[in-house]
TIMARLUM-717142 format. One record per atom (N, C-alpha, C): x, y, z; residue in one letter. Coordinates in nm, 4 decimals. Layout:
! TIMARLUM-717142
{u:X; v:Y; w:Z; r:A}
...
! end
This chain:
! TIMARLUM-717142
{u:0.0856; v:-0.1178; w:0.0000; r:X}
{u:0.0000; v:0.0000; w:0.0000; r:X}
{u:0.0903; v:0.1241; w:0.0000; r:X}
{u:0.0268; v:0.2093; w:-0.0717; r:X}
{u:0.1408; v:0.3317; w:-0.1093; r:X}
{u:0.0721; v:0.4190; w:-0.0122; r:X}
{u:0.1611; v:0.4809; w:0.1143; r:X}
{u:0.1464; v:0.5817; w:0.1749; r:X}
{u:0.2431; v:0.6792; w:0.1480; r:X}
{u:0.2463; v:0.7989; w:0.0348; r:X}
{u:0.3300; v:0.8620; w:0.0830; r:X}
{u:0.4163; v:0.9622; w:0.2089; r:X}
{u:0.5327; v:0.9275; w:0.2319; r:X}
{u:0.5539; v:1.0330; w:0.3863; r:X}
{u:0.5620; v:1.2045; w:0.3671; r:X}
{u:0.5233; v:1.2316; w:0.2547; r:X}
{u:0.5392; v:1.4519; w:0.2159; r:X}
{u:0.4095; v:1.4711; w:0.2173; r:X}
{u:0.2702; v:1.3513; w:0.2681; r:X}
{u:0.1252; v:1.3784; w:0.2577; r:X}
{u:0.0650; v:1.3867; w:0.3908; r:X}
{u:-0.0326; v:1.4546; w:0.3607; r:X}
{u:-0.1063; v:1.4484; w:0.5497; r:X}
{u:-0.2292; v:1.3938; w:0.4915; r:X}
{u:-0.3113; v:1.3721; w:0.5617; r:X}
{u:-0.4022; v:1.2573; w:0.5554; r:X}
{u:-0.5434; v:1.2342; w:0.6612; r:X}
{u:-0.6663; v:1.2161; w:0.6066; r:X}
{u:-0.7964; v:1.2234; w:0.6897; r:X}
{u:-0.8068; v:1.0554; w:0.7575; r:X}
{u:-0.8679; v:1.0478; w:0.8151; r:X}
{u:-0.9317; v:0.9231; w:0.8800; r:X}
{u:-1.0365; v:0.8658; w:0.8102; r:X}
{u:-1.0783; v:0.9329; w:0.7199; r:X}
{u:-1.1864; v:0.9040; w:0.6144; r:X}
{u:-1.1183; v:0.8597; w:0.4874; r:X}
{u:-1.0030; v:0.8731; w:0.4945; r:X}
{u:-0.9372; v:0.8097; w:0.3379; r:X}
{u:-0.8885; v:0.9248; w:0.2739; r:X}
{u:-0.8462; v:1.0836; w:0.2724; r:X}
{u:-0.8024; v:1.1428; w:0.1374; r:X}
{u:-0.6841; v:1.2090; w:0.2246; r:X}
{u:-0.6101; v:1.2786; w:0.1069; r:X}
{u:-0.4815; v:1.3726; w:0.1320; r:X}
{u:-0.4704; v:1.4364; w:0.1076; r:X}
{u:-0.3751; v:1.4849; w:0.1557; r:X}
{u:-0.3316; v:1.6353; w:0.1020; r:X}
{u:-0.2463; v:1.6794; w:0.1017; r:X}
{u:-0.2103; v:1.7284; w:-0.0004; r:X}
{u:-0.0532; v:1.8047; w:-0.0687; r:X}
{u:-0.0777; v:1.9430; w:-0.0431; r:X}
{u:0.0455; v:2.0062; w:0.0796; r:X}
{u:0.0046; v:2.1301; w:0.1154; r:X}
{u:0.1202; v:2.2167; w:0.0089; r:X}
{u:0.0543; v:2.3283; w:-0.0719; r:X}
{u:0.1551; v:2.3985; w:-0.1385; r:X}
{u:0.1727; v:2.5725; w:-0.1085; r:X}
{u:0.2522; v:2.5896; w:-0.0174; r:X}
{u:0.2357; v:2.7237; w:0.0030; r:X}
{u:0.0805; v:2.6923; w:0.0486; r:X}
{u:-0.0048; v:2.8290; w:0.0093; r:X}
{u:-0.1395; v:2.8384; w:0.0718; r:X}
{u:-0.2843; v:2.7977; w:0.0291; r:X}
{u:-0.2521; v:2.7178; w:-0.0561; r:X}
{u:-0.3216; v:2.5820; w:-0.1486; r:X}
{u:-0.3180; v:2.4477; w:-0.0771; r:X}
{u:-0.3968; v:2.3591; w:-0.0851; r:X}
{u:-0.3813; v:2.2092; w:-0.0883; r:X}
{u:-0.4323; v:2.1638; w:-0.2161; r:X}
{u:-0.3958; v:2.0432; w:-0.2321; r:X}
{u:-0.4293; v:1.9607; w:-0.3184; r:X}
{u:-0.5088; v:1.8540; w:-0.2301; r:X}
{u:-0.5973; v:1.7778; w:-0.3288; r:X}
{u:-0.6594; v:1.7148; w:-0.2239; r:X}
{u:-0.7315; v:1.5642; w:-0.3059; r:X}
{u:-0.6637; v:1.4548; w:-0.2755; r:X}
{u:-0.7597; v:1.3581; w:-0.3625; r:X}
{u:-0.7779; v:1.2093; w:-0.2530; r:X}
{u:-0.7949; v:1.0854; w:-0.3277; r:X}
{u:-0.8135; v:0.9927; w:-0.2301; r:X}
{u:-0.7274; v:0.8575; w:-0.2265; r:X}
{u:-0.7323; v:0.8448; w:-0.1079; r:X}
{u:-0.5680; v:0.7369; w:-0.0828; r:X}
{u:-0.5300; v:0.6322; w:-0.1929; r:X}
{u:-0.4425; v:0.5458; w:-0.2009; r:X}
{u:-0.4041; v:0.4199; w:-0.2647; r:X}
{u:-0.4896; v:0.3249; w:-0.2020; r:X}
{u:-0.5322; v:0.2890; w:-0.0369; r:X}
{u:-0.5849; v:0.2498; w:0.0275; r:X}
{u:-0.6991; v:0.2746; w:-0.0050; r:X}
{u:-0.7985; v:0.4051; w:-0.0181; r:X}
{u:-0.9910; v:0.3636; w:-0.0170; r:X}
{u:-0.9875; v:0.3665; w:-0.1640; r:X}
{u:-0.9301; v:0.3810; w:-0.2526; r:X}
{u:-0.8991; v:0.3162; w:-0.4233; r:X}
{u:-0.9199; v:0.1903; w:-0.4452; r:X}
{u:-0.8424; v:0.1558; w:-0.3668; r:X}
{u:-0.8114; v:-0.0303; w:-0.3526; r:X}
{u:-0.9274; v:-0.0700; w:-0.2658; r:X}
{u:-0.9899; v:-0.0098; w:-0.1823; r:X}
{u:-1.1212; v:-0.0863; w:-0.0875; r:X}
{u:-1.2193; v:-0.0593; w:-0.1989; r:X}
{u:-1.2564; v:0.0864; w:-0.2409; r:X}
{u:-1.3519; v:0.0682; w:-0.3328; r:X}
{u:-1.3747; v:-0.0090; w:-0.4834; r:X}
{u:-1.2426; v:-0.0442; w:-0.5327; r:X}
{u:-1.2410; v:-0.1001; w:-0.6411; r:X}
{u:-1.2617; v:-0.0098; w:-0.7811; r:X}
{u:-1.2913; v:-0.0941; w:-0.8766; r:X}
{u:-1.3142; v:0.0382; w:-1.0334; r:X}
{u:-1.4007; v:0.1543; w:-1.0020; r:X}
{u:-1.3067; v:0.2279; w:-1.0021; r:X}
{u:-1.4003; v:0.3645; w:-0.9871; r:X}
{u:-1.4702; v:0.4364; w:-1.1156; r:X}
{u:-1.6260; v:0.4557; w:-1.1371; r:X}
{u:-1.6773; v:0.4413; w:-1.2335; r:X}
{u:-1.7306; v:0.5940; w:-1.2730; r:X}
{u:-1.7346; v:0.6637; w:-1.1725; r:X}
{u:-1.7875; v:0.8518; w:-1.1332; r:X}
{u:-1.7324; v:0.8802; w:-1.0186; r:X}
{u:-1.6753; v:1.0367; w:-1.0539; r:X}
{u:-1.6232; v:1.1361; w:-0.9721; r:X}
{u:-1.7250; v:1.1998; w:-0.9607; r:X}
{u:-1.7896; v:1.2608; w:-0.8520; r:X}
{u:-1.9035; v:1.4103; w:-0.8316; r:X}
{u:-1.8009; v:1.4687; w:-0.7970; r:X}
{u:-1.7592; v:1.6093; w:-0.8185; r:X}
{u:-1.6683; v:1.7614; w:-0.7481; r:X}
{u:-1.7621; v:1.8198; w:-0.7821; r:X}
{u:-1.7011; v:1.9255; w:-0.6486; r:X}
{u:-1.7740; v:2.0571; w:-0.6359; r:X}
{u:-1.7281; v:2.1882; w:-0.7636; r:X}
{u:-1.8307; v:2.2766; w:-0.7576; r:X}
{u:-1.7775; v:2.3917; w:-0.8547; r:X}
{u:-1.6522; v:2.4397; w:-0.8408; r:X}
{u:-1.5852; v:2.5114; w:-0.9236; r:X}
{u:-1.5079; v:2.5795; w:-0.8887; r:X}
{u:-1.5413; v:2.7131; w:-0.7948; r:X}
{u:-1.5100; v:2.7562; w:-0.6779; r:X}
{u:-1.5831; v:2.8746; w:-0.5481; r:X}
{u:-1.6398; v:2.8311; w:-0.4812; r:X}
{u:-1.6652; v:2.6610; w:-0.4797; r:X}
{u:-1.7536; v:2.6466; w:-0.3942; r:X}
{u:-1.6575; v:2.6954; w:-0.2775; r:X}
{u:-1.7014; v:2.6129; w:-0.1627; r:X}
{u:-1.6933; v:2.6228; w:0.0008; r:X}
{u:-1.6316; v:2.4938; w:0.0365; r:X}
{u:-1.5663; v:2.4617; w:0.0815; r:X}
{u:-1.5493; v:2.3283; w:0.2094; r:X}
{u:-1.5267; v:2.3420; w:0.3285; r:X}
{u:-1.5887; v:2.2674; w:0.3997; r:X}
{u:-1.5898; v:2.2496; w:0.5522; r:X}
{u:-1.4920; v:2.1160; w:0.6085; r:X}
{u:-1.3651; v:2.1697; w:0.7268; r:X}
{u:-1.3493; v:2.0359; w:0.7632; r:X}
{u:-1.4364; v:1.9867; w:0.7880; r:X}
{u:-1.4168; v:1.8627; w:0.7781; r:X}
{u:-1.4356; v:1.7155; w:0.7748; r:X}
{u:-1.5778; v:1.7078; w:0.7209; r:X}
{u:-1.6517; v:1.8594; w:0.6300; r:X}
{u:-1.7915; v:1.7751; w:0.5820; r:X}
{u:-1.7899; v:1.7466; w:0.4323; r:X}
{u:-1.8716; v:1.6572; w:0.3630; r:X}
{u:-1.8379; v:1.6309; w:0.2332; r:X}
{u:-1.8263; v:1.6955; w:0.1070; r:X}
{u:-1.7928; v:1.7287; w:0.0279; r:X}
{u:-1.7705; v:1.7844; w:-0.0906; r:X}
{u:-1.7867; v:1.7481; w:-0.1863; r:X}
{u:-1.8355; v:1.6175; w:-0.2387; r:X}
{u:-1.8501; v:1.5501; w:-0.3760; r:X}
{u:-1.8263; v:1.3826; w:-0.2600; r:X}
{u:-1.8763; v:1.3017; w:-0.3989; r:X}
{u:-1.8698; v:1.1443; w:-0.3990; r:X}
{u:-1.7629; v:1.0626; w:-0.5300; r:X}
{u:-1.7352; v:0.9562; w:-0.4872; r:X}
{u:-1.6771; v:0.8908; w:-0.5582; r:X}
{u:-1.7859; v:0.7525; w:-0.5681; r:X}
{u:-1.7894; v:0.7142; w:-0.6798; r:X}
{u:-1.8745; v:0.5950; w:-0.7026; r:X}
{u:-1.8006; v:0.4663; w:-0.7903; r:X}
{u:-1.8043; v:0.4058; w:-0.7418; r:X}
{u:-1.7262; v:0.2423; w:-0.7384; r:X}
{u:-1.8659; v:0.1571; w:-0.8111; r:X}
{u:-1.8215; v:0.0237; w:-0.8941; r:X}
{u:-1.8688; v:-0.0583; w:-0.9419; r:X}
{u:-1.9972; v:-0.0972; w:-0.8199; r:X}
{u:-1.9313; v:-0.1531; w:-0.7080; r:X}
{u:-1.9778; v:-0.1851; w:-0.5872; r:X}
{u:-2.0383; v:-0.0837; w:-0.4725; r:X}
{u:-2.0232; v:0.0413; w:-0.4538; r:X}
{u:-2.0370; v:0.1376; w:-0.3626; r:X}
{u:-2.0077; v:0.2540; w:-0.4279; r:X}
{u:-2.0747; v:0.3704; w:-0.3500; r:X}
{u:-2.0938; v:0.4633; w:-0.3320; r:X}
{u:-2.0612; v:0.5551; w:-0.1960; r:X}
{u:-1.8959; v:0.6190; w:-0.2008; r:X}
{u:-1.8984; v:0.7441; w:-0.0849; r:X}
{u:-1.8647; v:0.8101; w:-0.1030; r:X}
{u:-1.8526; v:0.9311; w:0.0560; r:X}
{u:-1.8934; v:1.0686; w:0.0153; r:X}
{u:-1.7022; v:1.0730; w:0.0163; r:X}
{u:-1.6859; v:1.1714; w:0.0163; r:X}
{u:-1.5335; v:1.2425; w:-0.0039; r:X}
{u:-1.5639; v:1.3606; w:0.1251; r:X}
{u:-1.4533; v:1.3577; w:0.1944; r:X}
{u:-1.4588; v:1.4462; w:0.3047; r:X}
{u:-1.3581; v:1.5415; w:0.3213; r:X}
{u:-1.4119; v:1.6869; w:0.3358; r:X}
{u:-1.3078; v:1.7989; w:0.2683; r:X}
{u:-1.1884; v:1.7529; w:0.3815; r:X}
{u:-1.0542; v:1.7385; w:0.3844; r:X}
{u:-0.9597; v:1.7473; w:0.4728; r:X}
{u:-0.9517; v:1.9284; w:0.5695; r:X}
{u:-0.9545; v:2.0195; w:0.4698; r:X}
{u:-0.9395; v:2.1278; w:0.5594; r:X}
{u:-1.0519; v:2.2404; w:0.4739; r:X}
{u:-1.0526; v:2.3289; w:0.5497; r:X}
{u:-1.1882; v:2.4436; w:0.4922; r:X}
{u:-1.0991; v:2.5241; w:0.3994; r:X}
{u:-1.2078; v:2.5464; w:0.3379; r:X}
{u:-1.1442; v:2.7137; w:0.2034; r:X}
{u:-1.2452; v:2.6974; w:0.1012; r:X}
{u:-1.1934; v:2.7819; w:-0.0283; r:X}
{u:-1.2530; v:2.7419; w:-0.1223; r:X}
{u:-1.1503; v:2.6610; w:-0.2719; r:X}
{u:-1.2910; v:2.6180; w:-0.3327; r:X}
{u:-1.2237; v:2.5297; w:-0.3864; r:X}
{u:-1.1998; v:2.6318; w:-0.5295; r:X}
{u:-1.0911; v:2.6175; w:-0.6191; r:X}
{u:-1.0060; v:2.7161; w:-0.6812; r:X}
{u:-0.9241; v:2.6261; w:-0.7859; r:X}
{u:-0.9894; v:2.4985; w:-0.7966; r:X}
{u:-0.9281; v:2.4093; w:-0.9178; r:X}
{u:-1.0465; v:2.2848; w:-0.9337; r:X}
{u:-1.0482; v:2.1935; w:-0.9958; r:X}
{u:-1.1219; v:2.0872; w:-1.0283; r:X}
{u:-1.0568; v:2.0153; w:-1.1045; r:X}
{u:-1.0099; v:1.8732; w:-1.0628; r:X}
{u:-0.9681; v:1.7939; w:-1.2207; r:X}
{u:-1.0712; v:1.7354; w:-1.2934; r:X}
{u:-1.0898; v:1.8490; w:-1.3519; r:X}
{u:-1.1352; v:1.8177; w:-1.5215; r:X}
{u:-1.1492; v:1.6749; w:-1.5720; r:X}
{u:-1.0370; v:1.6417; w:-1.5669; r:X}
{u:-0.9521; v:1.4928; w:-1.6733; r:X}
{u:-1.0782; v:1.3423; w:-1.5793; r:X}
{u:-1.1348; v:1.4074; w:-1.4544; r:X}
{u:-1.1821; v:1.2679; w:-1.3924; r:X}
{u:-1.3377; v:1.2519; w:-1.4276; r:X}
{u:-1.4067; v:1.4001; w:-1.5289; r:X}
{u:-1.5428; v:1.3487; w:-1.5503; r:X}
{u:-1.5312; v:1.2491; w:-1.7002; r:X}
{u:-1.4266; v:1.2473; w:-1.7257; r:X}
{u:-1.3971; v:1.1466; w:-1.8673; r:X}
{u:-1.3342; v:0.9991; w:-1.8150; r:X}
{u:-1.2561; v:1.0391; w:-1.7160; r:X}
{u:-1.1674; v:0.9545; w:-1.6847; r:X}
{u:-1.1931; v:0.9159; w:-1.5430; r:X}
{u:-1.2537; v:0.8706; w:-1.4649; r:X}
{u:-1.2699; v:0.8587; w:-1.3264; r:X}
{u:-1.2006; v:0.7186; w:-1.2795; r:X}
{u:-1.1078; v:0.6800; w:-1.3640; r:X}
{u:-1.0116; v:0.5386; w:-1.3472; r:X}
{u:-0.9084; v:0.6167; w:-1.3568; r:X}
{u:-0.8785; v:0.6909; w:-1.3383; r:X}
{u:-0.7486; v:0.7950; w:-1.2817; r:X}
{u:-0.6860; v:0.7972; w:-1.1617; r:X}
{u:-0.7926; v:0.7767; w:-1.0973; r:X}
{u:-0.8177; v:0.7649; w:-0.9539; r:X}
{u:-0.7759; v:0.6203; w:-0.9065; r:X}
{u:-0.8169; v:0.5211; w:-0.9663; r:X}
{u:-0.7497; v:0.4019; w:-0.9592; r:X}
{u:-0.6054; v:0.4055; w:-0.9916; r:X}
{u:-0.5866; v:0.4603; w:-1.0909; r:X}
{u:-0.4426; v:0.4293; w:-1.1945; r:X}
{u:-0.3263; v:0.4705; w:-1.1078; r:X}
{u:-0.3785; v:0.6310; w:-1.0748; r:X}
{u:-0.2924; v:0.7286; w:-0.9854; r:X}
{u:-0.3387; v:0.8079; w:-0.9144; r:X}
{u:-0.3945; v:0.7641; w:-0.7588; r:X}
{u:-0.4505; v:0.8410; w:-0.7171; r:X}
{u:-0.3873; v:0.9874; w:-0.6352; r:X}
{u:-0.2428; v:0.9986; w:-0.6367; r:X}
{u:-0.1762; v:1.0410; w:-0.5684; r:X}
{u:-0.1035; v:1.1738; w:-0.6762; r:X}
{u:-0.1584; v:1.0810; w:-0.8143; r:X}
{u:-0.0331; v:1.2002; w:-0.9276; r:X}
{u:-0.2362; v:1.2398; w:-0.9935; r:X}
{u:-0.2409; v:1.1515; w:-1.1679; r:X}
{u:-0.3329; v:1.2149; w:-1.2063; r:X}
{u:-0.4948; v:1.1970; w:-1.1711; r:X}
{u:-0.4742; v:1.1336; w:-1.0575; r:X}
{u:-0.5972; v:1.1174; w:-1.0128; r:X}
{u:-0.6260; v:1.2101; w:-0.9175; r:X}
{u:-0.5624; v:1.3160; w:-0.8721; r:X}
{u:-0.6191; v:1.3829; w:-0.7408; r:X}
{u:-0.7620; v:1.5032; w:-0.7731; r:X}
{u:-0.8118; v:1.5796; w:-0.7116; r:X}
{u:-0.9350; v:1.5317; w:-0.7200; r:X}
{u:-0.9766; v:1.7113; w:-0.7239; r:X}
{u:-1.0006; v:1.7907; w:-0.6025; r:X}
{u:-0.9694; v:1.9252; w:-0.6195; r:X}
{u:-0.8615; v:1.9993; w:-0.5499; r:X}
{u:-0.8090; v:2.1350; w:-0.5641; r:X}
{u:-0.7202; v:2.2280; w:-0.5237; r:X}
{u:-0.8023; v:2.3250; w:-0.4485; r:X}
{u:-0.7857; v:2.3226; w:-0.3107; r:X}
{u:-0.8564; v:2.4272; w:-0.2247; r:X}
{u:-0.7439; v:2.5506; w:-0.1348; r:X}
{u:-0.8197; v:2.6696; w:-0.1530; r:X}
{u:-0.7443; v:2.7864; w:-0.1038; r:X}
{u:-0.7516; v:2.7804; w:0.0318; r:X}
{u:-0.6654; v:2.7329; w:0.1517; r:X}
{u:-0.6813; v:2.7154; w:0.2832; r:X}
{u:-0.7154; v:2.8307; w:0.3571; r:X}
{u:-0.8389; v:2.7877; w:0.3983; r:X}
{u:-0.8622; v:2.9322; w:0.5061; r:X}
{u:-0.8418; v:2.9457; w:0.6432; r:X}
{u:-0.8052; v:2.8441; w:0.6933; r:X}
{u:-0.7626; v:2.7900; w:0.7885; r:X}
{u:-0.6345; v:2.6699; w:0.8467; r:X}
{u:-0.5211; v:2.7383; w:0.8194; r:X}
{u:-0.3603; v:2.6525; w:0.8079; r:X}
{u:-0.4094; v:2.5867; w:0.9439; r:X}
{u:-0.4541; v:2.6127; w:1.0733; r:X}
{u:-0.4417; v:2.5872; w:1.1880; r:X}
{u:-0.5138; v:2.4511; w:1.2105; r:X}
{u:-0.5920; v:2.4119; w:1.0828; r:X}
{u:-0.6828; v:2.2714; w:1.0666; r:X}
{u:-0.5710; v:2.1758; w:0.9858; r:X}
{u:-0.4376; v:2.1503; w:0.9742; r:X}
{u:-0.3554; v:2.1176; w:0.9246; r:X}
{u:-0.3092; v:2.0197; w:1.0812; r:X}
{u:-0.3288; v:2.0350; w:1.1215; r:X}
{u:-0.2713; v:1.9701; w:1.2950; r:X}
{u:-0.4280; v:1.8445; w:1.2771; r:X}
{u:-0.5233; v:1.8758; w:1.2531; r:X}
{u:-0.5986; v:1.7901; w:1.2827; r:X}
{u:-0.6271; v:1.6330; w:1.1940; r:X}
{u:-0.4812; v:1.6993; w:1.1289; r:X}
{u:-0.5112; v:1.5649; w:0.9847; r:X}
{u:-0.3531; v:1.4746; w:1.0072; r:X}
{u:-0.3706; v:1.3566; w:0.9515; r:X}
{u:-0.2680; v:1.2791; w:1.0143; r:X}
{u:-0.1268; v:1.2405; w:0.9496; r:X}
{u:-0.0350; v:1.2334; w:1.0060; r:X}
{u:0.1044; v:1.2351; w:0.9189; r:X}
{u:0.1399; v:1.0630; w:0.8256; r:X}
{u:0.1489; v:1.0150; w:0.8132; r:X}
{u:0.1578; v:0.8782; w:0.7001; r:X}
{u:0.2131; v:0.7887; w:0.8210; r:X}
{u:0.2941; v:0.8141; w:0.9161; r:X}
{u:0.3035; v:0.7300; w:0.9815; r:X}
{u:0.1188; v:0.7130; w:1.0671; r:X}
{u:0.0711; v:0.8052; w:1.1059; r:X}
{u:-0.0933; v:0.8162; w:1.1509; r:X}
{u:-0.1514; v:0.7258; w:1.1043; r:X}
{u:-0.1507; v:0.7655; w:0.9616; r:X}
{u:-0.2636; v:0.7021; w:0.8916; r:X}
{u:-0.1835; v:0.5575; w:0.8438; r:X}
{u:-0.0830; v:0.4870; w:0.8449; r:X}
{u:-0.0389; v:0.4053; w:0.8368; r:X}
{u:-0.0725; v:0.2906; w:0.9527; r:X}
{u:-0.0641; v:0.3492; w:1.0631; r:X}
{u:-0.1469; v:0.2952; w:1.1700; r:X}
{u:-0.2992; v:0.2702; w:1.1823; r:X}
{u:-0.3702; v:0.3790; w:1.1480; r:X}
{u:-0.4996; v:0.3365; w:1.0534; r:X}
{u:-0.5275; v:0.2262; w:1.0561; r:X}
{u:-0.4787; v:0.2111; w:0.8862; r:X}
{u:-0.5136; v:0.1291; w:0.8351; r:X}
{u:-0.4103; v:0.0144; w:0.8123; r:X}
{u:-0.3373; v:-0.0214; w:0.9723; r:X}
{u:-0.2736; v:-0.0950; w:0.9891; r:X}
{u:-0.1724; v:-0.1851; w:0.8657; r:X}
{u:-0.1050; v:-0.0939; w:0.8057; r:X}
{u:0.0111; v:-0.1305; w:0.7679; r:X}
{u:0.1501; v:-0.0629; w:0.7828; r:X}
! end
């Protein structure tokens, strides 16, 4: 299981690539691999809003259906495009061209509440 250690990470499954005052934000190698072929991405607009830890869009699997849970608040200020064509991106690479949206952090201080790869490695016990 690919955890990278330069990612921070929810308890709900996604990450985040902090850049300067941006994140990036998509969903693990781990809930990829639990959910299986991923068949639809839902994202939010570009301006929307996110709330820690409330949802922002769904990912939908052959087998299931869940929600995606914002890691930190702001607005959202990118969308990958490439996943309403391609939503096996997310399978392929969820970490490079699969990640999911780019949110403007409005709150750095919600960065403590998300977990370091060793965290979430413990998790989900590997």
């Amino acid at each position: 299981m690919n955890v990278p250690d330069d990612l921070l990470y929810t308890e709900e499954h996604e990450w985040v690539r902090v850049e300067d005052s941006e994140a990036v934000v998509g969903i693990t190698d781990y809930a990829q691999s639990e959910l299986g072929d991923i068949v639809y991405v839902e994202l939010p607009e570009v301006g929307a809003r996110t709330k820690q830890m409330e949802p922002f869009g769904t990912v939908e699997a052959v087998k299931a259906v869940s929600d995606l849970y914002a890691p930190l608040s702001g607005k959202v200020i990118e969308v990958n495009e490439a996943l309403a064509d391609h939503p096996e991106l997310v399978n392929k690479d969820p970490y490079g061209e699969g990640w999911m949206i780019r949110i403007e952090i409005e709150n750095p201080a919600e960065l403590g509440n998300l977990l370091d790869a060793d965290g979430y490695r413990n998790l989900i016990g590997k």
